[in-house]
C-alpha positions as CSV (number, residue, x, y, z in Angstrom):
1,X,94.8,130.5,93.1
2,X,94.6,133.8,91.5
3,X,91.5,134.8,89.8
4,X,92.7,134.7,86.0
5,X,94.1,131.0,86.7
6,X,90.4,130.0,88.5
7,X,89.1,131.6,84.9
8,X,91.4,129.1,82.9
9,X,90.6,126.1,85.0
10,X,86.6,126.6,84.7
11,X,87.0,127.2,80.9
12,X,88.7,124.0,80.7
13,X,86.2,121.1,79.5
14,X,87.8,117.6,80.2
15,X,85.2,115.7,77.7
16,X,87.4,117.9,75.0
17,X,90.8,117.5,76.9
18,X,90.2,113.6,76.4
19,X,89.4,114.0,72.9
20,X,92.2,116.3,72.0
21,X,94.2,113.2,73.7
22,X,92.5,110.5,71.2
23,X,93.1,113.0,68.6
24,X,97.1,113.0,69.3
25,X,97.4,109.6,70.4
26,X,95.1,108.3,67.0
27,X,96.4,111.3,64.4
28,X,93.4,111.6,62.8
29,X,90.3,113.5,63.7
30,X,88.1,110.6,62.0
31,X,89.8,107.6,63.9
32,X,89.6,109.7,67.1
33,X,85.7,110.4,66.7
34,X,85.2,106.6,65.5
35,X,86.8,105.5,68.7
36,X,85.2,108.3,71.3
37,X,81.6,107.2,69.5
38,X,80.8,111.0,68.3
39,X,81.0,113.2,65.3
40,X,83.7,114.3,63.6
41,X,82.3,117.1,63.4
42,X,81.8,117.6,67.2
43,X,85.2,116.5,68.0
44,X,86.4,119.4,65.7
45,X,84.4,122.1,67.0
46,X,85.9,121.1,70.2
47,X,89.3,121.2,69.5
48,X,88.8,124.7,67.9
49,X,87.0,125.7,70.8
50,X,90.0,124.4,73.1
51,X,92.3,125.9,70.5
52,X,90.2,129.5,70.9
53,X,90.5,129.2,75.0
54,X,94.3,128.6,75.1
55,X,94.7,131.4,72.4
56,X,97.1,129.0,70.5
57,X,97.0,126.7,67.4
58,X,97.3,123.2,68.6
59,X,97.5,121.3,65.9
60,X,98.4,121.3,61.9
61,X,95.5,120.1,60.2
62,X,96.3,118.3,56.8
63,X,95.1,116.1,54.3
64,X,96.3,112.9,56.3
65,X,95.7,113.8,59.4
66,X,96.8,116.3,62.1
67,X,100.0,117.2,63.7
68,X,101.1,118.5,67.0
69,X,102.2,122.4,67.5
70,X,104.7,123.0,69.8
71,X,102.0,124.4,72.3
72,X,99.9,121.0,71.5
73,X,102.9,119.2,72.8
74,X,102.9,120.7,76.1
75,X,99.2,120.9,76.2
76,X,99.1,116.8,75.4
77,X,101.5,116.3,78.4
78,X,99.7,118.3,80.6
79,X,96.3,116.6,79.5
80,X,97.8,113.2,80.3
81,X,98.7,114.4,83.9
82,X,95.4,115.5,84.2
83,X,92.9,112.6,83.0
84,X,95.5,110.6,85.0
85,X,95.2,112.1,88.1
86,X,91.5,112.1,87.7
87,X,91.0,108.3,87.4
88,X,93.3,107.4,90.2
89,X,91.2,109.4,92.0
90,X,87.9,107.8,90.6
91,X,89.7,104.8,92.1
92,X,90.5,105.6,95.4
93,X,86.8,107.4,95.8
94,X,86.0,103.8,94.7
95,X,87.6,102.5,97.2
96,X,86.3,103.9,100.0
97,X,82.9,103.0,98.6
98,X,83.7,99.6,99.6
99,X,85.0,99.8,103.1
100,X,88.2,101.9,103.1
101,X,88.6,104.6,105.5
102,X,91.8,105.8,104.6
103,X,94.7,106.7,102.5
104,X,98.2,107.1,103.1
105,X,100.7,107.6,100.4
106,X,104.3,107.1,101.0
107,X,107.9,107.7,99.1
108,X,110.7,106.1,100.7
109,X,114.4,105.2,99.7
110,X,115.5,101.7,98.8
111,X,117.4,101.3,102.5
112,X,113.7,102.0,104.2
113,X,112.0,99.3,102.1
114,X,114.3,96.9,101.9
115,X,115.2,97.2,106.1
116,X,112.6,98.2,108.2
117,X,109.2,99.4,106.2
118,X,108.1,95.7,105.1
119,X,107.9,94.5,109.0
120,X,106.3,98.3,110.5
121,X,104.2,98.7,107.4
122,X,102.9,95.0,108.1
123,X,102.6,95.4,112.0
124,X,100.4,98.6,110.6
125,X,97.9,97.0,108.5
126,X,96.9,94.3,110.8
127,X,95.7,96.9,113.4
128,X,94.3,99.5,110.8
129,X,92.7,97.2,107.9
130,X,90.5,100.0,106.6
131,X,93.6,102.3,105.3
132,X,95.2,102.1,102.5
133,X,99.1,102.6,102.3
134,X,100.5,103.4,98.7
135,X,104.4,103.2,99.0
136,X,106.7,104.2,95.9
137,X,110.4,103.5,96.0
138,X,112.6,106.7,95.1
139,X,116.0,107.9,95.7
140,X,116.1,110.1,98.7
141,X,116.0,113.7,96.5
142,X,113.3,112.9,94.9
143,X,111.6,111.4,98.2
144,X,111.8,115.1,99.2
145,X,110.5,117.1,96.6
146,X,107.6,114.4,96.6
147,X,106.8,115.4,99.7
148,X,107.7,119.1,99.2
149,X,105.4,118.7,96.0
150,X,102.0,117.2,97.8
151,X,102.6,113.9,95.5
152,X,103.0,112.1,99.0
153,X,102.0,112.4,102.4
154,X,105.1,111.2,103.9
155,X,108.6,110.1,102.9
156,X,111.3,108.3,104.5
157,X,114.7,108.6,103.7
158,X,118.2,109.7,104.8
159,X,118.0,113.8,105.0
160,X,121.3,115.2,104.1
161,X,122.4,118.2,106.3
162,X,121.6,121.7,104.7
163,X,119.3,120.6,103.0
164,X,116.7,123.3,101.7
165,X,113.2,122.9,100.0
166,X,110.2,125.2,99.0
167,X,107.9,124.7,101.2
168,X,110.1,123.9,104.2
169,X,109.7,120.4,105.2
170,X,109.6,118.8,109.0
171,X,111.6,115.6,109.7
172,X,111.3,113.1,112.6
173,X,113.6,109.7,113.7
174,X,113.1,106.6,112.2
175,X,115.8,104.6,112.1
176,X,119.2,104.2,112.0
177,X,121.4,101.6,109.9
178,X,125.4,101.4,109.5
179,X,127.0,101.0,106.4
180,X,129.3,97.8,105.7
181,X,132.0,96.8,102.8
182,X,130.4,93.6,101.1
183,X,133.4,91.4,99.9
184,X,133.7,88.0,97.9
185,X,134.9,85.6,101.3
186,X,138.4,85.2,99.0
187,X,139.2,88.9,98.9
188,X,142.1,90.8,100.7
189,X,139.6,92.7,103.1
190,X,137.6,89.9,103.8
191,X,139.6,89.2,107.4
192,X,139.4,92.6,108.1
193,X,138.0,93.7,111.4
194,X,136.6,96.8,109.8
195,X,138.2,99.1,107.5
196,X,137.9,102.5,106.1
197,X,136.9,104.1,103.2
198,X,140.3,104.8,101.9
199,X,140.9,101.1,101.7
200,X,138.0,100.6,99.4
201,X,139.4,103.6,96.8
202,X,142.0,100.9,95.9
203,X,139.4,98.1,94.5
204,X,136.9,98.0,91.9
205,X,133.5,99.2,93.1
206,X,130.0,98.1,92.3
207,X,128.3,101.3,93.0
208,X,124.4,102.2,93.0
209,X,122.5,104.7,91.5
210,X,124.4,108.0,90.9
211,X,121.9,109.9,92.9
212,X,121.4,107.9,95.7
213,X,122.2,108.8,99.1
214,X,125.1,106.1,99.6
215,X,127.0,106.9,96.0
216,X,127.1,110.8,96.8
217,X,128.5,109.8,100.2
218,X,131.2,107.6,98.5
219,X,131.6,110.3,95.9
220,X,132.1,112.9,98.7
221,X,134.2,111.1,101.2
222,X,136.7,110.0,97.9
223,X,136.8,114.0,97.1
224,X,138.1,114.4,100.6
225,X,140.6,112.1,100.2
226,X,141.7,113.3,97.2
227,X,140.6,110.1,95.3
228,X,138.6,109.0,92.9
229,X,136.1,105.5,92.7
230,X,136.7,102.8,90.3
231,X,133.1,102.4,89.9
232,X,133.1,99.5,87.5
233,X,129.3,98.9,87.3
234,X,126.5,100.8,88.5
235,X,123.3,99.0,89.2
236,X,119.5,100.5,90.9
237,X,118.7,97.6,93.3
238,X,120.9,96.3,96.5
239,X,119.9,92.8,95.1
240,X,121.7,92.8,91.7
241,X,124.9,94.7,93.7
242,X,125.3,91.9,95.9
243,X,125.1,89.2,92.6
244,X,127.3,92.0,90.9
245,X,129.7,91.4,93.9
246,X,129.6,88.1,94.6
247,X,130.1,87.0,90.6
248,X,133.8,89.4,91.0
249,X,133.0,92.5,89.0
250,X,134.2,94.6,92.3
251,X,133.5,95.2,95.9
252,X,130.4,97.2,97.3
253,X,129.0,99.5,100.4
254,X,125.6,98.5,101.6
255,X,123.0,99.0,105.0
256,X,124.5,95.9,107.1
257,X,120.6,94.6,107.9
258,X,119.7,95.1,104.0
259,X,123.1,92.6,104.0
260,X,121.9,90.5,106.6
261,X,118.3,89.8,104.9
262,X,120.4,88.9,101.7
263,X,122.0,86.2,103.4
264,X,122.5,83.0,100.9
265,X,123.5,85.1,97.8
266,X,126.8,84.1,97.4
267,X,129.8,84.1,99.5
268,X,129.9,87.3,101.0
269,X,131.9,88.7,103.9
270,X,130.6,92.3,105.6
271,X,133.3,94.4,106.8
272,X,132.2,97.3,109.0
273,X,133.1,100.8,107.7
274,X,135.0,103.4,110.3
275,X,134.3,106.5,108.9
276,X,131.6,108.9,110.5
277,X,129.6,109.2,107.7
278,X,128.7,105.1,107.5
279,X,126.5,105.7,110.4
280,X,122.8,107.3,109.4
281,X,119.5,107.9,110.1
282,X,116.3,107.1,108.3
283,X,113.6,109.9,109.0
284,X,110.2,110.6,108.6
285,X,109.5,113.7,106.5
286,X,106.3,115.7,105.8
287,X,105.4,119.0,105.1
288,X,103.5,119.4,108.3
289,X,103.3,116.4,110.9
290,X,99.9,118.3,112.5
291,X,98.2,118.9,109.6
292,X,98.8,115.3,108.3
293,X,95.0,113.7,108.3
294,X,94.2,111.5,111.1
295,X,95.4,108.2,109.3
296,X,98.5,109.5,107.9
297,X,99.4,110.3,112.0
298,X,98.7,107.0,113.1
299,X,101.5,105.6,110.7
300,X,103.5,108.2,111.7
301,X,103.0,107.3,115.8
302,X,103.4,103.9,114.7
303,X,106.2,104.1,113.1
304,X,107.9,106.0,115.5
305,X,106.8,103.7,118.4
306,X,107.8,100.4,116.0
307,X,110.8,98.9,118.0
308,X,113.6,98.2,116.1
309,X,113.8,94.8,114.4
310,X,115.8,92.2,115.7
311,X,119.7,92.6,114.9
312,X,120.8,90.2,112.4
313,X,123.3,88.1,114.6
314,X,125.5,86.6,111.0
315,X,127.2,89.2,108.7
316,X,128.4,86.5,106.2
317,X,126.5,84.9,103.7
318,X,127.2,81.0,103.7
């Protein structure tokens, strides 16, 4: 930290960043000092006083109340982030005040949870009962710049080649899963063996997120085809695709053991995808695996050592 940003952060006072936030959130300087149990006069001396450390008016002061500058805009959301951060960690202190003797925090993509993390994560906790796992379900990007960021310890998703971030990130194995063509059990690929992508380009698709890691590979391997998808629905959960699917609105592309634990939603067929690309890995990414703290490597050994779960024998949903 360079020294004139250690100079900001000490002339920071958080008692008048939470009552510039009462101030914003109330609009009055009277409401705010009624509810903070103080002065108006005190909780206007400290906003000029926060006004005179950030060199900037704040707010517009008027008969009926106040109003945010542009600068008390950004200053409110970066207050916010702030008192925020500060009671989650008054709570996880807390915590370890009553037994906990660790804390792991963890992004991971929707394939991750919904596959393999509920069974490892489980297998996990029963050994180590003292630490605390925080897991946050994100698209795969956003699981890196997490990490990237120091907003997680670890991440698990599917790491797309060439892909750069600042600081540089390390990746391990996970897991690996094989995407599958869902299908109503009436449709013209449901007796199919397997298929390719280019058959799917022909149908109505029931796609996921735009960002995540399976609809940019459906976008990209259409592009090499020359193609476009008929995405007729877009939805954030591999739950409501497979009721989006099974109700006719179009056909989907899915993890086959995220299809496998849906089993009884519908009548579904799963038709194994050819192409290259349908087969991935899940890794583990931090930004350094050695200087993780001692209980975010035991869930990493774990879940490395964490045999694969057993294959779902049935594809089709009765």
């Amino acid at each position: 930290m360079k020294s004139s940003e250690r100079n900001f952060a000490r002339r920071i006072d958080l008692t008048s960043l939470q009552l510039f936030v009462a101030v914003c959130e109330l609009g009055s300087i009277g409401r705010a000092a009624e509810r903070e149990f103080i002065a108006a006069s005190a909780v206007s001396k400290r906003l000029s006083d926060l006004e005179a450390t950030v060199d900037t008016p704040l707010l517009h002061r008027h008969s009926r109340g106040v109003r945010l500058t542009p600068a008390g805009e950004s200053l409110l959301h970066h207050a916010r982030t702030v008192l925020y951060g500060l009671e989650k960690m008054q709570g996880e202190l807390s915590e370890y005040a009553d037994g906990v003797r660790g804390h792991v925090r963890i992004h991971a993509n929707i394939s991750a949870i919904v596959q393999f993390l509920p069974e490892d994560l489980g297998a996990f906790t029963r050994e180590h009962g003292q630490i605390k796992i925080d897991l946050e379900e994100h698209l795969s990007p956003d699981v890196m710049q997490a990490v990237a960021e120091g907003a997680a310890d670890l991440g698990i998703c599917h790491v797309r080649q060439n892909t750069a971030s600042n600081p540089p990130l390390q990746t391990a194995p996970y897991r690996e899963d094989r995407l599958v063509l869902v299908v109503p059990h009436h449709h013209l690929l449901a007796d199919s063996v397997q298929a390719s992508f280019c058959e799917v380009l022909d149908h109505d698709i029931v796609g996921l997120h735009a960002n995540s890691s399976i609809s940019l590979a459906m976008h990209q391997a259409a592009a090499r085809a020359g193609r476009s998808l008929k995405l007729r629905i877009q939805v954030t959960g591999l739950d409501a695709m497979v009721r989006m699917i099974d109700n006719g609105l179009g056909i989907g592309v899915l993890p086959d053991r995220a299809f496998a634990l849906m089993q009884g939603v519908g009548r579904l067929r799963a038709v194994p995808l050819t192409d290259e690309w349908a087969w991935r890995e899940l890794r583990i990414v931090a930004r350094d695996f050695q200087a993780l703290p001692t209980t975010a490597r035991l869930l990493v050994d774990h879940l490395r050592a964490s045999p694969p779960p057993r294959a779902a024998h049935a594809i089709e949903a009765a």
